[in-house]
Structure formats: structure tokens, C-alpha cells
N, C-alpha and C positions, 0 to 999 in steps of 0.2 A: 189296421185301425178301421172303425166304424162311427161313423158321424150320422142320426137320423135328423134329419131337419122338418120341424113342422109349423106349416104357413100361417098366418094369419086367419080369421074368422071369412073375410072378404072374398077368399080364395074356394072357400068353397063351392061344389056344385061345377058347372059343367065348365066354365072359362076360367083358362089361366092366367088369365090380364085384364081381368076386371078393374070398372075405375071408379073410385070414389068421388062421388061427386058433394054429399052432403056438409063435410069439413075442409071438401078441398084439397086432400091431399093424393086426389090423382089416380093413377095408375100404379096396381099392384103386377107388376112384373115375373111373376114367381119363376118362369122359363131363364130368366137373365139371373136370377137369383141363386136356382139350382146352377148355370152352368161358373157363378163366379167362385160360387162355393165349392165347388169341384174340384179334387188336387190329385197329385200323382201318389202324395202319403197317405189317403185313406182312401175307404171306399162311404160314396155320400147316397145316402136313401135318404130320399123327399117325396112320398105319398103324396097325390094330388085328391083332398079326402070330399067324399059328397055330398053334397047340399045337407044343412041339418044332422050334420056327424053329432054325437053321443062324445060328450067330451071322457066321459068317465068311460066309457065302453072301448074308445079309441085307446084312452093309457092302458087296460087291461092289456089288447094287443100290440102293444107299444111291449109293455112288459113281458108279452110272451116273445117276441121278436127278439128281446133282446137277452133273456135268459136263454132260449134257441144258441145263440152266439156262444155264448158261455160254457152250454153244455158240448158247444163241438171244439172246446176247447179255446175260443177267442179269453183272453185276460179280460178284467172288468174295465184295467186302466187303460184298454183301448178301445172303451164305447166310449163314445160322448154324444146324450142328446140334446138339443137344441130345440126351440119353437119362440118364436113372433107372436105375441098378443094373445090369439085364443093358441096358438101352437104351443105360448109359453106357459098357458094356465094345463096345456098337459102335458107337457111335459114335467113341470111341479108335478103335479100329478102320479104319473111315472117316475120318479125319480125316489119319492116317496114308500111306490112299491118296491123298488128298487133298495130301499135300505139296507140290507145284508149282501146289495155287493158293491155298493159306493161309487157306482160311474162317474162319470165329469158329465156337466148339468151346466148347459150356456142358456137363461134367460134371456130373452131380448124384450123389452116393453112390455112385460106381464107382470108383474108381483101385484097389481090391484087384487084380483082374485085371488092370490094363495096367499094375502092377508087378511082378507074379510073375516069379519065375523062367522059368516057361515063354511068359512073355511080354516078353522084357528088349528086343527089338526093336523092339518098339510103341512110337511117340511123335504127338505131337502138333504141330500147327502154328498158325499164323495168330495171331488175337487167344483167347484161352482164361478161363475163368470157370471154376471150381468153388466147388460146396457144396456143405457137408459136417456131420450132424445131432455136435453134441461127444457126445452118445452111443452113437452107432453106431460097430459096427467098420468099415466101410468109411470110415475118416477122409480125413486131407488128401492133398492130388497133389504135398505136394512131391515125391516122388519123382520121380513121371512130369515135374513140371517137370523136375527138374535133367536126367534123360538126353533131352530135347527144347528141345535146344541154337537150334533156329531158330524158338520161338515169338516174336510180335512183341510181343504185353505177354501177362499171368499173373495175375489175379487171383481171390483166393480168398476165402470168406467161411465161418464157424461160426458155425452159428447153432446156437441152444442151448433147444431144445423139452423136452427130455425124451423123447422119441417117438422115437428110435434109427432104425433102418429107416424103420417108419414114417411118419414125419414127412414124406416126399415121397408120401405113398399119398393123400393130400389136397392139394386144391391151400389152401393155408393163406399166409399173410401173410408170414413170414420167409422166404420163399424164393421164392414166384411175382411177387412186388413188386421184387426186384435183380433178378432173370433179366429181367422184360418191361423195365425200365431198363436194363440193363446191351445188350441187343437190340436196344434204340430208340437207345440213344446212338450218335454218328459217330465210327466209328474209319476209320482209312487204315492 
């Protein structure tokens, strides 16, 4: 199995522990992040991408990475990409390109962007997971569910920190614990 994990917007550029200071919620951890998400059942790629990455440009090689996979024979129901906030608007993204082989697709705190307006063509495929902090504005996918009519299951989880954004800038127990089960489980 293959898990790509992509970080949040804050992460980018040259430090991997950058702190948010503006909302307060801290220190993004991405070092602690990668290694909790790390298991002995997959193998986990987490890009550390640089300053002002090209969100559109990044799913392309997101896309090609991952059809790469496919073509050396990995199954599709053993990718599953993942991203945090701006990670999660490309991984949408990706996922999107990805329509004809239906990966598993873990959101975490993103569906603002891949419901906008300027995004209403964006959807999602395969098996799919979101979470979502009940503080933060970037709340639930029903959205992005309903207009991604060929997902093959949907599920969503709130978890309820207090820590708004934040609350994925650590890898912490309400959310890194469903993701690595929900990644380990057999879907078809």
C-alpha cells in the first residue's frame, strides 16, 4: 500500500516547524506528523513542497506519481492520498484527475476550496474519509460529497478539540488514529 500525505499551506518553503502565530494555533509539526503517520502496512510519501508551490501544478505530479504506481502494477485500492488544508484542496484536486482509477482520498480540513464557486467542477472519487475540527471554518464535505455523484463510500468524522485549524498541525489522537485505521482497512 501507498499513502501520499500533503501538508498544509504553512509548511511550505524552507522549515518544517513553522509556527503560526496570527490565529494562534501554533506550531505545525509536519517531522512528528510524518513519523506518526508512518506504519509497517504501507509505505508513506510526505513531500516537503517549496515556498509558493502551484497548487494545480503539484496535483498534476501528484497524478503522475501516482498513475507511475499503477503502471508498475500497484492496484488503485492500494493508493490512498491524503492532504491538510491547502494539502487537502490538492489533493481534491488529484483525486479528481484521478477519476478512472478511483483511489481512497482522506480530506482533512479542506473542502472550503473544492466547494467554491470557482471550483464547482472539482470532485472526488473512489473510497473517501474526511475530517473535520467542529471549530474550524473549513467544516464538513457534504458539499463536495453530494456534487461527486461516483464516490464508492463517504465517510466523515468531527472531531471536537477546541484547536479550529490547528488541531491537524500535530499529529494528535482524534484524528491520526481513524486516518491510519480507516487506510489499513480493506475496501474494494
Amino acid at each position: 500500500k501507498y499513502v501520499f500525505y500533503s501538508h498544509g499551506y504553512i509548511v511550505e518553503g524552507e522549515n518544517p516547524k513553522p509556527i503560526e502565530k496570527r490565529f494562534g494555533w501554533g506550531l505545525y509539526d509536519f517531522p512528528a506528523i510524518k513519523k506518526s503517520l508512518t506504519d509497517d502496512s504501507y509505505n508513506l510519501i510526505a513531500f516537503h513542497r517549496p515556498k509558493n508551490t502551484d497548487p494545480f501544478k503539484y496535483a498534476n505530479e501528484l497524478n503522475s506519481q501516482v498513475r507511475d504506481l499503477v503502471e508498475k502494477g500497484v492496484s488503485p485500492n492500494n493508493i490512498t492520498i491524503m492532504g491538510f488544508s491547502r494539502g487537502a484542496f490538492i489533493t481534491g484536486l488529484t483525486s479528481d484527475k484521478l477519476s478512472d482509477l478511483a483511489i481512497n482520498t482522506i480530506i482533512l480540513a479542506g473542502c472550503g476550496r473544492l466547494v467554491s464557486k470557482k471550483h464547482t467542477d472539482t470532485k472526488v472519487y473512489g473510497n473517501v474519509l474526511s475530517i473535520y475540527e467542529k471549530t474550524d471554518r473549513a467544516n464538513t464535505c457534504k458539499a463536495l460529497k453530494a456534487k461527486s455523484y461516483n464516490v464508492k463510500s463517504f465517510t466523515e468524522l468531527e472531531i471536537n478539540t477546541g484547536l479550529e485549524h490547528g488541531a491537524f498541525y500535530r499529529p494528535i489522537p482524534e484524528w491520526i488514529e481513524p486516518v491510519k485505521s480507516w487506510i489499513k482497512s480493506n475496501r474494494s
